[in-house]
N, C-alpha and C positions, 0 to 999 in steps of 0.2 A: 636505241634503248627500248625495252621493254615497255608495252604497251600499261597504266597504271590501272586498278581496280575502278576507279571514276569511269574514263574513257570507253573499256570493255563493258559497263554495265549499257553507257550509250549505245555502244553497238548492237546492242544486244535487241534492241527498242528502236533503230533508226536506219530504215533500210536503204537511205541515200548514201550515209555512213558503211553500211555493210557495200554497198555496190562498188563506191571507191577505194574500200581495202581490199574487195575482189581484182581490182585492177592493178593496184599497188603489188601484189602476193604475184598475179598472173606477169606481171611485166619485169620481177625481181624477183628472181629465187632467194635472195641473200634475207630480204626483208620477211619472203615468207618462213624459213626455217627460221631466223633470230625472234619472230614474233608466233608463231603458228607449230612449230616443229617439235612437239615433245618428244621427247629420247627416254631411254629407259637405261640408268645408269645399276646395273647388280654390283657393284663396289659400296656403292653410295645405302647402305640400309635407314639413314633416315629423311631421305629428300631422294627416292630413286628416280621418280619422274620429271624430266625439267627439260628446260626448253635449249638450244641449241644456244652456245655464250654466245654472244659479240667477241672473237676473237679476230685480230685480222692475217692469221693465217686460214682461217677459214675463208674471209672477204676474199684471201690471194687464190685458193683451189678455185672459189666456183666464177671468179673470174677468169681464169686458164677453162676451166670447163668449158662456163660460154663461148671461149676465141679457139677454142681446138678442139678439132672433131678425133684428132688421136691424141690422148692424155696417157701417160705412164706415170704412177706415184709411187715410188718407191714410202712406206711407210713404218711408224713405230707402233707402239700400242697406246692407249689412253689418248690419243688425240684423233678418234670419234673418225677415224678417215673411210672408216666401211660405212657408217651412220651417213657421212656427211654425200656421200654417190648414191645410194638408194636414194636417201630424199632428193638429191636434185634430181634422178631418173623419177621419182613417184610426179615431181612439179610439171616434166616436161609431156607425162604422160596425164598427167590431171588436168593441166591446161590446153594442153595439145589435143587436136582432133588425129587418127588416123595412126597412133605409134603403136607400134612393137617392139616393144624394149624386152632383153634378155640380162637375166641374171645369171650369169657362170660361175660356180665353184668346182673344187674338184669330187666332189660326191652330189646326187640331186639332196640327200637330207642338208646340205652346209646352203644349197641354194635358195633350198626354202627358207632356210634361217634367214636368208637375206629380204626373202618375202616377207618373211615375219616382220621386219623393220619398217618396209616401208609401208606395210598392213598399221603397224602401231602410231604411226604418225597420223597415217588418213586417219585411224579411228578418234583421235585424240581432237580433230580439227574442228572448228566449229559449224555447225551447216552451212550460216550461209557462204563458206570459202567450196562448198560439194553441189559448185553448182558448174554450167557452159555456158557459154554463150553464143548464139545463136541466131541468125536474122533478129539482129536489135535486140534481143530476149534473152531472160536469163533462163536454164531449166536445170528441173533436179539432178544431180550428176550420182549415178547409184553403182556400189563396185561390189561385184558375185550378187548381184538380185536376183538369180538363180538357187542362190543358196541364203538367201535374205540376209545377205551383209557379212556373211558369218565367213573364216578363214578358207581357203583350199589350198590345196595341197599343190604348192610352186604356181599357181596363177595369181593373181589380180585382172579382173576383167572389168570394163568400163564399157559397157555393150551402148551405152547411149552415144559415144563418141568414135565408136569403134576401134580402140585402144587397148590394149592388154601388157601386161610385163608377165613376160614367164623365167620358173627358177629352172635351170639345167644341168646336169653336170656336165664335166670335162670332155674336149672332142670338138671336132667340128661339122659330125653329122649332122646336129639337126639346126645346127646357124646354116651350113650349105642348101638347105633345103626350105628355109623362108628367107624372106624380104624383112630385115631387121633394119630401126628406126635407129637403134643404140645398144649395146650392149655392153656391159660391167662384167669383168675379171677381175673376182675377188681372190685376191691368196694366189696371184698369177704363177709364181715361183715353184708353188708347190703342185703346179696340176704337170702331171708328166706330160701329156696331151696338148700343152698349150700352142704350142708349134702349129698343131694342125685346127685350132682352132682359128689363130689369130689367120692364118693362112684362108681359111673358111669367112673370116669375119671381111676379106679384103672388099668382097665386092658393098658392103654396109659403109665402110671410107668413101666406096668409088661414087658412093650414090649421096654422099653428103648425109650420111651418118657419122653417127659418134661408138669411138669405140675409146672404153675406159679401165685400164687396167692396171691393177694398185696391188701393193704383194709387199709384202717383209722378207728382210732381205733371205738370198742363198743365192750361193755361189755357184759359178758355173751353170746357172737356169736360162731358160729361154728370156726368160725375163729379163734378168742382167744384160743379157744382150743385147735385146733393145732398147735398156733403157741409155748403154751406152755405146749405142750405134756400133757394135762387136758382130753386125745378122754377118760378115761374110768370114767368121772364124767360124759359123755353123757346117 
């Protein structure tokens, strides 16, 4: 349950309080999106901004997230399933030291869009959850301080932590060509490319990455086929 206006004004004022919701948030992605996660609904024009429900098909994804480093989600619309994989890549890369997380759609502008998400969430957070920890210590956690906080174009960079999510589009040149933490395939179905993506993305499985890819439905797509183990009709 949502956190009440009393409680938040405590925290606001009690840094013992803020250090054990930093733990809480760090050790639970669920609790951090249900309490921390603002979403930006464009249907909605008189409450666009609002926090992620307590539903528990939500509870069910980001527990498959956490227990499987390859997720396929076949998805519909209105149930926040792009929203809800940015933020747990934004959690795993804000609390994590060392990730390279990839955002894949089929054009780089749809990937940035996806950057935009998990940009809108971090900006929405309260400081003291934009912090690391660190030999005992906590320090300020700052994203594009290069560009003083301000958007770019398919990055999020966490230079304090040495972690970055980049947007890309479809292909699998330039996953073949880093060392990726995790990577998200949005709109899997529709990228013609994805084949040689997912193909590119093997060695990020091989090394205990997460590879996550969610699409609505079409038929006959790379997609379909893996999502119902169909890879030797390819």
């Amino acid at each position: 349950m949502a956190y009440d206006l009393s409680y938040i004004q405590k925290l606001q004022s009690d840094q013992r309080l803020q250090d054990l919701e930093w733990g809480k948030c760090a050790n639970d992605p669920y609790h951090f999106m249900t309490h921390w996660g603002w979403t930006l609904d464009a249907i909605d024009l008189e409450h666009p901004i609002k926090l992620f429900p307590e539903k528990e098909y939500i509870k069910v994804l980001v527990d498959l997230w956490l227990k499987n480093n390859l997720l396929l989600v076949p998805k519909t619309r209105q149930m926040m399933v792009s929203w809800i994989f940015t933020t747990l890549y934004l959690w795993d890369c804000q609390f994590h030291q060392g990730r390279m997380i990839f955002f894949q759609s089929k054009m780089a502008d749809d990937a940035d869009d996806l950057i935009k998400r998990a940009k809108f969430v971090w900006d929405h957070e309260p400081n003291f959850l934009k912090r690391y920890f660190d030999d005992n210590k906590f320090y300020d956690l700052k994203c594009n301080p290069q560009h003083n906080g301000q958007s770019v174009y398919c990055k999020m960079i966490f230079p304090d932590t040495n972690s970055e999510i980049r947007g890309i589009p479809q292909g699998g040149d330039v996953i073949r060509m880093q060392t990726a933490s995790g990577i998200l395939a949005d709109e899997m179905a529709y990228q013609p490319e994805a084949q040689a993506a997912y193909s590119a993305a093997k060695p990020t499985l091989s090394s205990k990455g997460r590879f996550t890819g969610v699409s609505t439905a079409e038929d006959n797509s790379f997609f379909e086929n893996l999502v119902f183990d169909k890879l030797e009709q390819i």
